[in-house]
BAZA-729104 format. One record per atom (N, C-alpha, C): residue in one letter; x, y, z. Coordinates in steps of 0.02 Angstrom, whole numbers, plus 50000, padded with zeros to 5 digits. Layout:
BEGIN
AXYZ
...
REM end
This chain:
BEGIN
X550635476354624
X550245478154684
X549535475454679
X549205476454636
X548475474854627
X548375466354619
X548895464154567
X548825457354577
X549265455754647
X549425456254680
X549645455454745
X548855454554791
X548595460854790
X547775462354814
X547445456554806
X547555455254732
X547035450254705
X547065443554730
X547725440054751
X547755434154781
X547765435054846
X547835439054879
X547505441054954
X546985441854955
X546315443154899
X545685442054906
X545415435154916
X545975429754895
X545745422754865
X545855419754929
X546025421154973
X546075418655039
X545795421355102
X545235419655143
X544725419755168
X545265424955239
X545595422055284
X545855425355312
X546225433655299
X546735432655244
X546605440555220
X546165443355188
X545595438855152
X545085445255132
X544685445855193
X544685443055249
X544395446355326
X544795451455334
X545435450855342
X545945456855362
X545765462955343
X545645460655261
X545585468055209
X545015471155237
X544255467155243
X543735471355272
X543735474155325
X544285472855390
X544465475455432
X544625481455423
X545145479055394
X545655487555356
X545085492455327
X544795489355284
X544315494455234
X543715499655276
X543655493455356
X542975497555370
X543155500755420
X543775499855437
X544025505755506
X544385512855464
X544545512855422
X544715517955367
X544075521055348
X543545519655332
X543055522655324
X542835525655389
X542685522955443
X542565525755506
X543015531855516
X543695532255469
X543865538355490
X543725541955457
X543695540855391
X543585547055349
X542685549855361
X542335545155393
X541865550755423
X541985555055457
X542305555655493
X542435557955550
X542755563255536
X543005563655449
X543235573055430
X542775574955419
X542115573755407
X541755579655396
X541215580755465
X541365580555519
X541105580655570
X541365586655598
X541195593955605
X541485599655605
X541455602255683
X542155606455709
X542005608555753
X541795614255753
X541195617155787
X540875622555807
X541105628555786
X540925634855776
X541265641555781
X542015643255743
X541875641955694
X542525643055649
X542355646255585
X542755650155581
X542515654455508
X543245650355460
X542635647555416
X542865643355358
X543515646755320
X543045651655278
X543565655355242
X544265658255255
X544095660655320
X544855662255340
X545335655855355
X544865650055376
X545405645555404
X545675644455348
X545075643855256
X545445640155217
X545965646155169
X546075650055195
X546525654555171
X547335654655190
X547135651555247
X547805649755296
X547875644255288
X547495639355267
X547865633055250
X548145633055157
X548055638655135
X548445640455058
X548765642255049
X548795649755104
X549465653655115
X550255650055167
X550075642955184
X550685640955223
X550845634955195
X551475632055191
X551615624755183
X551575620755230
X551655623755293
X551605617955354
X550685616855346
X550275622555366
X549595621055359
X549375615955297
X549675617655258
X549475611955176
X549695605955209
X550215604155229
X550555599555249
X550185595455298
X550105600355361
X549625595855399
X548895594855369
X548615597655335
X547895596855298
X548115590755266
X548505588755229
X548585580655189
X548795577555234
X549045578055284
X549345575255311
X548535568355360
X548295574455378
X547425573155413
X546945573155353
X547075570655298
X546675567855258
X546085574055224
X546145579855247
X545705587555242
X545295587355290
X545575584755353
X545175586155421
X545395593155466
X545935594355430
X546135602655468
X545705606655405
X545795606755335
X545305611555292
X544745612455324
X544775607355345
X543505605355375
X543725609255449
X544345608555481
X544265610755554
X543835604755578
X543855598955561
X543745593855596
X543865591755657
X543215585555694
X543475583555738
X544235577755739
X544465577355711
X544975575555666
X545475578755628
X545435584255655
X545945592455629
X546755589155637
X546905587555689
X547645586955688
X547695578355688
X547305574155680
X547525567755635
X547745563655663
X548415561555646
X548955557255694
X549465558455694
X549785565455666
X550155568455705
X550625568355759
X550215570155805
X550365570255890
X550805561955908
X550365556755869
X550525548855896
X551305549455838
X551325552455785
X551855552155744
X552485555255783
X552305560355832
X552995565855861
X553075560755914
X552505558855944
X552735551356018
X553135549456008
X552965545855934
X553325538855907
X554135540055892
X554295548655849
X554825548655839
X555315550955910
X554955551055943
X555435554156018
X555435549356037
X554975543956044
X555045538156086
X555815533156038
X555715533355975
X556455529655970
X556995533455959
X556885538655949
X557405544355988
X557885540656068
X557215543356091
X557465541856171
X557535534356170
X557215528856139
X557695523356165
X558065521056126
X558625525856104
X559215523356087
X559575529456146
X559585532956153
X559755537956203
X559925537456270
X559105534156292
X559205531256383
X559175522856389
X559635522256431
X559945515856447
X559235511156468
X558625512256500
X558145509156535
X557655508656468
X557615513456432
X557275511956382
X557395506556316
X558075507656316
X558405501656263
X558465496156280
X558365495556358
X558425488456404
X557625485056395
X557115489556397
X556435486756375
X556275485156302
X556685488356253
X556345485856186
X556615478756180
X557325477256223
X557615471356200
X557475465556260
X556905466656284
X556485462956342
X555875458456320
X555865458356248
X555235457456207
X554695459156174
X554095455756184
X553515458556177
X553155462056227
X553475459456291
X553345464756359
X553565470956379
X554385472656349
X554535478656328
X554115482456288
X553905479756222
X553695482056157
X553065485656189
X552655481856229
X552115483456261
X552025491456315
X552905488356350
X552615495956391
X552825503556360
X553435500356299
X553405506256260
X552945510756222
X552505504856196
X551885506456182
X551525511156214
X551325510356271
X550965511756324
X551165519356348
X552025520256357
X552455525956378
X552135531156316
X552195528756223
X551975532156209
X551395535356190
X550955529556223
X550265533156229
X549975538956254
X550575538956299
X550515544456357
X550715551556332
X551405550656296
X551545556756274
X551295558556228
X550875553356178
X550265558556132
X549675561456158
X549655559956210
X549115562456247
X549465570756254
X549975570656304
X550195575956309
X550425584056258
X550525578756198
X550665580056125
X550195584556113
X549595580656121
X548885582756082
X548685587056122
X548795590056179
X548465594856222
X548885602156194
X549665599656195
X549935605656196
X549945606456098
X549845604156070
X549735606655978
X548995609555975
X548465606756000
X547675606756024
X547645615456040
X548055616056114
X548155623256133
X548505627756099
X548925625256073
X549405632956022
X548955631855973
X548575628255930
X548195627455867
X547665633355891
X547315629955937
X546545635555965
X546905642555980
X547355644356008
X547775651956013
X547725654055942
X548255650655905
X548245653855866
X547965653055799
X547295651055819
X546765651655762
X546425657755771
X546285659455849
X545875663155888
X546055671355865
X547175670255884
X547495675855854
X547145679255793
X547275675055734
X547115673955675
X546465675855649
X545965677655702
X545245678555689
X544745672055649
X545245667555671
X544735660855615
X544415656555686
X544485658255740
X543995657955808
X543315662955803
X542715660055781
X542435666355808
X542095667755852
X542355663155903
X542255665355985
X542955664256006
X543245668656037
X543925666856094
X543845666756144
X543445663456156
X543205664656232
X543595658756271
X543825659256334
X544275653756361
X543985645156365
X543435648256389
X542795641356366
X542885636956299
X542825642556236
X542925640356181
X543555636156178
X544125640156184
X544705637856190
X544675632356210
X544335629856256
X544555624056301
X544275616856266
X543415619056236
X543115613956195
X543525613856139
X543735617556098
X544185616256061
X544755609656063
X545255613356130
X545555607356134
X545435601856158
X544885600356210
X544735594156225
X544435590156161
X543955593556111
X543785589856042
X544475587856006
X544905593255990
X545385589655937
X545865583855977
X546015584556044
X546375579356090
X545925573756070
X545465574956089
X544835566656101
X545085562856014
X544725568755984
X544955565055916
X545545562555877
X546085565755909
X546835563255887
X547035555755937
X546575555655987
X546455549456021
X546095544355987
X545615546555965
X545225539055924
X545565536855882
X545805541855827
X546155541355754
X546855536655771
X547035536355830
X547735531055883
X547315526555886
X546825526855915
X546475520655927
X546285516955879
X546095519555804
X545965516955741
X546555513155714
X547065516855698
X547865515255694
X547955507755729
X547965508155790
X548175500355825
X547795496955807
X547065496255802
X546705491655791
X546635488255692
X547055495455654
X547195493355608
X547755487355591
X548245487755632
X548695486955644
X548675478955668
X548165478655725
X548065473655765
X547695468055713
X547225469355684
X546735466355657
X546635466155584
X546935471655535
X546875472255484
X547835470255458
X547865472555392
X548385472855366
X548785479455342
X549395478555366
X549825484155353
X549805488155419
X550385494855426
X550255499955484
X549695504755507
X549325503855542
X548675509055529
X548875515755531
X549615516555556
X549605524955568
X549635526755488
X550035523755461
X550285523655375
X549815524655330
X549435516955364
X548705517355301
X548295524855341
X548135528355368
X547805532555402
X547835539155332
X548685540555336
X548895544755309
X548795543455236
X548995537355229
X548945536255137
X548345538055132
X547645536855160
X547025535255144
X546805542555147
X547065546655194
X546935554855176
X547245558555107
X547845555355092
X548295557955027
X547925556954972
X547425549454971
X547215546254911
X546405549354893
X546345551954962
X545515556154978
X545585562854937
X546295565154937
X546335571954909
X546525571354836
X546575565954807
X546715567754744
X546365568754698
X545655566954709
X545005569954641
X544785577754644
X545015580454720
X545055586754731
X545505590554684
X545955589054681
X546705590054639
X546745591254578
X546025586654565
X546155584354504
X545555589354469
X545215590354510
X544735594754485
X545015603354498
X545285603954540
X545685608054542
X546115611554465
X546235606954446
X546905606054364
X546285608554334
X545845603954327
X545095605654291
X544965612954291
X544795615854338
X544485622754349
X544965629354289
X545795624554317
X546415630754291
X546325628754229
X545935625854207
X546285623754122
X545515626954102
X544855624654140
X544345627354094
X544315636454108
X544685637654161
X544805648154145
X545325647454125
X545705645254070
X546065648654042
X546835649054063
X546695648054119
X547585650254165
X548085646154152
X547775638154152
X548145632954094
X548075629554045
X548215626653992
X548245620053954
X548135612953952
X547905610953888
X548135603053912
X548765601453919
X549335604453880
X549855605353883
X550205603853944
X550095609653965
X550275609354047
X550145605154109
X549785603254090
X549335599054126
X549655592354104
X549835589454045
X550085584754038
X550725581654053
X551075587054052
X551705589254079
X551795588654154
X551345592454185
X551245589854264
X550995582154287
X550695579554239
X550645571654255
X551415567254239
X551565569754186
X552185567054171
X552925567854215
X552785574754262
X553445576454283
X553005572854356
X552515572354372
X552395568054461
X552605560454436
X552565556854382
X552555549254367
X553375548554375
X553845554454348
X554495553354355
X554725555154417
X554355558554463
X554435558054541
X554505553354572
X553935550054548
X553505543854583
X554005539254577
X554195537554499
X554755532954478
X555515534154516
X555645541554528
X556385542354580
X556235540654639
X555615542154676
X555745541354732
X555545531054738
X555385528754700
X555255522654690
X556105516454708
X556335519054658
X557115519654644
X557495518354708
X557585529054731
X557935528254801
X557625524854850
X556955522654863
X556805519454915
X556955513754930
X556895510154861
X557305503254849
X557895503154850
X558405507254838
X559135507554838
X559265506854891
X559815502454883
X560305503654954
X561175499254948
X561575500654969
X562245498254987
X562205493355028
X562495488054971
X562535480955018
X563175479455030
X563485481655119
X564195477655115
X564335471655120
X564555468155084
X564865460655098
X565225460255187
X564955454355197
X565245451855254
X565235444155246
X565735443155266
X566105433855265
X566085433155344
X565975425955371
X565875422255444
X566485417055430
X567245417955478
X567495412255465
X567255405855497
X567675400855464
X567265394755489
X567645392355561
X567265388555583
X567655385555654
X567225380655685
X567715374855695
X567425367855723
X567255365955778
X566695362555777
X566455362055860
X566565355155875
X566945350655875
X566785345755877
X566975342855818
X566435335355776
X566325337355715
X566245340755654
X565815341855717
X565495347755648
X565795354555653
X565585358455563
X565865364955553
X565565369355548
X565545375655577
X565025382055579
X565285385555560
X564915390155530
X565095400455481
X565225396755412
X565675400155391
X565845401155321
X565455403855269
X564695406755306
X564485408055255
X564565416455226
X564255417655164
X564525424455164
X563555428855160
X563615435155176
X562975439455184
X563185445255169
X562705449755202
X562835458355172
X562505459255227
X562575467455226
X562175473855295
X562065478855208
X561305478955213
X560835482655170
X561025488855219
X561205493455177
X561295502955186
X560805505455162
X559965508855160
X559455511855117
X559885519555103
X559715520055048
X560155528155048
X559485530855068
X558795530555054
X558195534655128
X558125532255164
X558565529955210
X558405527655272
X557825532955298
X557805538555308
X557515541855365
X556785544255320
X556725542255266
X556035545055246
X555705549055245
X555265552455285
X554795558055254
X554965560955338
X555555558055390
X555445559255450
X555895568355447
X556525567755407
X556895575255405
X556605579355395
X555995580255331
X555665584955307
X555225586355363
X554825579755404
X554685584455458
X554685588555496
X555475584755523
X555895590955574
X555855597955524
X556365596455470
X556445603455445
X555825607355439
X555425605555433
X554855608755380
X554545612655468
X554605610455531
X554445610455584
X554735617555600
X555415616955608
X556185621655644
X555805627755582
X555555627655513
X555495633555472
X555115636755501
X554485632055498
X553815636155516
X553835639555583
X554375635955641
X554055639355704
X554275646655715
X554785651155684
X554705657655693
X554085661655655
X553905659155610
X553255662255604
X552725660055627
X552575654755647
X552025653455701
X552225658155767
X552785657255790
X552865664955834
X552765669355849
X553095671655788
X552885680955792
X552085682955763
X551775677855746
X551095679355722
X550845677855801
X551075674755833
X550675673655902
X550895680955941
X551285681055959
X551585686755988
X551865696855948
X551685696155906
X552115701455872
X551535704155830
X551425712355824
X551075714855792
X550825713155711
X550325713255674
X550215712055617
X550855718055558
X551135723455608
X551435728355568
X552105727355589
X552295723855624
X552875724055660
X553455718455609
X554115723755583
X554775720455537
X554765714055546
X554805712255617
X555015705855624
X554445700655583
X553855702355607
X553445697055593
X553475698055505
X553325703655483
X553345707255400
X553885701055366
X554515701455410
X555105698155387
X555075690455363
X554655686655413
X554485682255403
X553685678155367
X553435684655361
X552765683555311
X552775683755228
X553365690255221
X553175693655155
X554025695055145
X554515693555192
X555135697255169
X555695691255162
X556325690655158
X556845688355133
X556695680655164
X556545679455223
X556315674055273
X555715669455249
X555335672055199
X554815669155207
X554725663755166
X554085660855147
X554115654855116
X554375655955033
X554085662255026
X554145665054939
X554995669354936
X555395668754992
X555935674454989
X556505669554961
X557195671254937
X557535668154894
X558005661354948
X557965665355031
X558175662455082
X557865656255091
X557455656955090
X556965649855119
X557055645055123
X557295642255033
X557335636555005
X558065633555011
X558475638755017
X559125635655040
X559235633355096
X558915636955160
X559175635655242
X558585629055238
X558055626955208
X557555621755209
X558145617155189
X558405614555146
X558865611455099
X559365608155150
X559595614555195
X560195611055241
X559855609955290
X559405610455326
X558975607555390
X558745599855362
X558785599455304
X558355594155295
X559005586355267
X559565592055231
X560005586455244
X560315585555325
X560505591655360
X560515590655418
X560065586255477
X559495585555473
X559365580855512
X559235573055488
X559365572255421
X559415565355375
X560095562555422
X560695569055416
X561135563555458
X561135562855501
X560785567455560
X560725567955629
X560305560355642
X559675557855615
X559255554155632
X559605547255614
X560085546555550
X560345541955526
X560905538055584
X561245544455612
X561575543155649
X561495540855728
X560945543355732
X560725540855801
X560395533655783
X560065530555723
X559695524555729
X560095521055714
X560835519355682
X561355516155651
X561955517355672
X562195513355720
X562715514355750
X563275509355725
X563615512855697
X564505508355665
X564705504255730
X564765508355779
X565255505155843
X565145498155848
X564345499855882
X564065493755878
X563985485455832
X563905489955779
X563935486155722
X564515480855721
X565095486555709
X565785484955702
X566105479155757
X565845478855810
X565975474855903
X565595466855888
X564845468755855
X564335463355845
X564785457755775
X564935460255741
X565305458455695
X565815453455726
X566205458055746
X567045454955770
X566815451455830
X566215451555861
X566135443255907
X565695438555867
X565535439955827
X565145434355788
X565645431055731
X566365433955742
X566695428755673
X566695432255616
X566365437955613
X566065440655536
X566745445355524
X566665448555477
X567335453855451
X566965458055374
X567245462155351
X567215462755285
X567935463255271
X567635458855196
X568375456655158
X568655465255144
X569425464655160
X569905469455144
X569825472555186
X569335472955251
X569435478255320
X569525473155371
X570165477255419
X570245473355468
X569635473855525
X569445469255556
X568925467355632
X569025475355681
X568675478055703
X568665483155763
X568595490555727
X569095493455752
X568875501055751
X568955502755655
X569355496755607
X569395500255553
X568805498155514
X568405493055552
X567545491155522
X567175497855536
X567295499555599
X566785505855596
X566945512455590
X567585514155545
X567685517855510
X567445517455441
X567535513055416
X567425508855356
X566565510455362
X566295507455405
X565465507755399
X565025516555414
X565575520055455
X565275526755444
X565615530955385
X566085530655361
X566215534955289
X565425531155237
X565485524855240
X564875520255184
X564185526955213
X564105527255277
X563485528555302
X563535537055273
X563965538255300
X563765546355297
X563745549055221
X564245544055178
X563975545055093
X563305543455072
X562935538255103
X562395537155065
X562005542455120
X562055544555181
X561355548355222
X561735555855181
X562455558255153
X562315563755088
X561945562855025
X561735558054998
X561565556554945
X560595556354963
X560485553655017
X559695552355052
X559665559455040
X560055563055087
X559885571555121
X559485575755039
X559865574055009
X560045576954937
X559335575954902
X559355570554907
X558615567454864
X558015568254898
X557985570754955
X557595572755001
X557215578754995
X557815583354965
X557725591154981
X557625592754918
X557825586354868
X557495590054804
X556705589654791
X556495584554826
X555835580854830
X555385587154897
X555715588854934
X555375593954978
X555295600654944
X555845602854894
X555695610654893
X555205610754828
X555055602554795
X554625603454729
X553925607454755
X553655607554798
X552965613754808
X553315620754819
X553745622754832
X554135628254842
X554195632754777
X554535628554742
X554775628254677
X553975632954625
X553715628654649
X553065627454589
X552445633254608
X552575637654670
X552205641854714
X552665647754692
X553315648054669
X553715653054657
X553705654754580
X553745648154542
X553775647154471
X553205648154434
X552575645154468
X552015647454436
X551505647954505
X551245654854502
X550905655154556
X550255651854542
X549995650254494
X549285648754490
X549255640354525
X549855637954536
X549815632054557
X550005631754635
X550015636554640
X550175638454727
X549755634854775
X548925631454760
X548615629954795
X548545621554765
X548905620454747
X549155610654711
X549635609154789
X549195606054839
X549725602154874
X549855596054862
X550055592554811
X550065587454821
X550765586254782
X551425587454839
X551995589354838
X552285583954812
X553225585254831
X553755577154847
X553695572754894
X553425578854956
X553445577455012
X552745570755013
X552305572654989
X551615568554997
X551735562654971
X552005564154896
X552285558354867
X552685550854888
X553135556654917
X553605552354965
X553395547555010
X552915550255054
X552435545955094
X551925540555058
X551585544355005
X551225538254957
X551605532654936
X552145532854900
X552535529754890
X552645525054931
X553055524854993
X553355523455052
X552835520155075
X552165519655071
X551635517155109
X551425511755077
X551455512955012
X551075509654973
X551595501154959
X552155504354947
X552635500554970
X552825494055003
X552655497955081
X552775492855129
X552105488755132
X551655492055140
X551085487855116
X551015481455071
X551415482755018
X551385477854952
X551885473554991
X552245474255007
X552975469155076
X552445466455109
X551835469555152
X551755463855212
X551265459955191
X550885462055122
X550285457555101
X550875451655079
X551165451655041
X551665447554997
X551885442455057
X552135444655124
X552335440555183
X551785437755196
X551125440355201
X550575434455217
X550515430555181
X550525431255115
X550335427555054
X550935421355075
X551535422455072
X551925416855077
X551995413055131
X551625416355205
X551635413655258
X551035407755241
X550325410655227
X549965405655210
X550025401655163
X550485403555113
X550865394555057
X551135390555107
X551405392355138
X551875387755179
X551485384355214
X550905387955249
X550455384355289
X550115379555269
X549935380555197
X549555374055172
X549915368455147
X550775372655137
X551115367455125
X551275361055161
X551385364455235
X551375358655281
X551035355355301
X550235358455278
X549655353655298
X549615346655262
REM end
């Protein structure tokens, strides 16, 4: 990776890119400590310790929800667009007709989901200001308040989109990606001083402490692994003459990722958990079973329930999402008019039998590796409480990883785009 960096410095065009990248990333991370008005600190940061979704979205926004920033909910909102928007265009017929329309499709999809983060950001903006207000970490509720509230965190989950594309546009790599990595990578001297504090009172070791570096590096290294893994089926093109000449014969593969769906399930799941207790804390007495049930009782994040129904939501929507972005049928039709086959399966319906048993083994095997990597803060909040306030999960990982990743892919594609370029010169 770094020597990757390093010969992308040596070339004038990507080391422009990089300062691109470098100085619109900084523009954001000012922009966490730019605070909104009337918020009582302590309580907010009590609630961002006592929840996993709150931890979650706090790394997620780089510690612009800890600060209650103008930058509190991040990119987010453009992240839920994005996953509904290819949701829905595999779903509706007009929408799948524009992505495969070009760069003019690409464009108004774009555009469609500009719109719904807008809408995104009003309605997360408004349940956030409720139920902060609920919560007593408003300390004005006044409808007024409410309202500056959400027009600040909207505006700002708007720029932080606007930073994103222009990263995107002008710099190198995804800006929504780098956005997030660059908040993950902001929190780790925190973290780290954090370990510091537990080891100089006493509560831990170097021991321990060493042990926790050692057991995140073998994270780092699995999730390294499955990200790179994947099932390659063989496929053969027979040959056939046009004339003279002879076309196909050659042979290829269809790459299977066993994570296809990435850090996107744990969202959902981690989403479907939290919202009955974001609920009944909105609506339901501070004394009232129900809400009790889900704060402090069998339901809750610390109860023995939790971690199991998390586990199957999270392999559950690995195949749900897998299945909607990867379609056998299709596959199987594209194949058998292009000449293609896999050796030992016959052309048509026994290819895409053949290609969904392949699929639904490896999106069990993704689900799996998913949920072991999600419940590791669970785990470690139950196992040792003193580490209860260490977010820096599977889940985060997963994303560091994953980012850092594709990143090292598209510098590497410039790098070889510009050999080539000088090659032909």
């Amino acid at each position: 990776m770094f020597k990757t960096l390093r010969n992308a410095w040596s070339i004038p065009d990507l080391r422009k890119k990089l300062f691109v990248t470098l100085a619109l990333l900084m523009v954001f991370r000012a922009g966490i400590f730019i605070p909104v008005p009337d918020i009582n600190r302590a309580a907010l940061q009590q609630m961002v310790e006592g929840g996993l979704f709150f931890g979650f979205l706090d790394i997620l926004s780089g510690g612009g929800f800890k600060n209650f920033s103008i930058f509190a909910m991040g990119i987010s909102p453009y992240i839920t667009a994005s996953i509904i928007m290819s949701l829905l265009t595999i779903a509706l017929p007009r929408l799948e007709q524009l992505q495969k329309e070009g760069q003019d499709g690409r464009k108004k999809i774009a555009e469609i989901t500009r719109y719904l983060t807008v809408g995104f950001a009003l309605l997360q903006s408004f349940s956030m200001a409720v139920y902060l207000s609920v919560n007593k970490v408003l300390a004005n509720g006044s409808a007024l308040n409410l309202i500056t509230v959400m027009i600040t965190l909207t505006t700002g989950t708007l720029f932080v989109m606007w930073l994103g594309e222009k990263i995107t546009e002008y710099g190198i790599g995804n800006g929504s990606s780098l956005i997030i990595f660059t908040g993950i990578i902001a929190k780790i001297p925190s973290l780290g001083y954090e370990l510091g504090v537990l080891v100089k009172g006493g509560t831990m070791n170097i021991m321990q402490v060493a042990l926790i570096i050692i057991f995140a590096i073998l994270v780092i290294i699995g999730i390294v692994i499955m990200d790179l893994g994947e099932r390659r089926v063989p496929v053969q093109y027979a040959q056939r003459k046009v004339g003279a000449k002879t076309f196909g014969g050659q042979n290829t593969h269809i790459p299977i990722n066993v994570n296809s769906t990435g850090v996107i399930a744990i969202i959902f799941a981690m989403s479907v958990m939290q919202f009955p207790l974001v609920i009944s804390q909105l609506f339901l007495a501070p004394s009232s079973q129900w809400r009790q049930l889900f704060e402090k009782g069998l339901l809750s994040i610390n109860g023995p329930i939790y971690p199991i129904v998390y586990v199957l939501f999270i392999i559950f929507f690995t195949w749900f999402y897998t299945s909607v972005t990867f379609k056998p049928d299709e596959m199987a039709e594209n194949l058998q008019k292009s000449g293609g086959f896999i050796p030992g399966i016959r052309p048509g319906h026994p290819t895409e039998n053949f290609l969904t048993n392949v699929l639904n083994r490896m999106t069990f095997i993704g689900g799996i590796f998913a949920s072991i990597v999600a419940i590791i803060p669970i785990l470690l909040a139950q196992f040792a409480p003193h580490l209860k306030n260490f977010q820096l999960g599977g889940t985060t990982m997963l994303i560091m990883v994953n980012v850092a990743l594709e990143l090292r892919k598209q510098v590497r594609a410039q790098l070889v785009m510009k050999n080539y370029g000088g090659f032909l010169k």
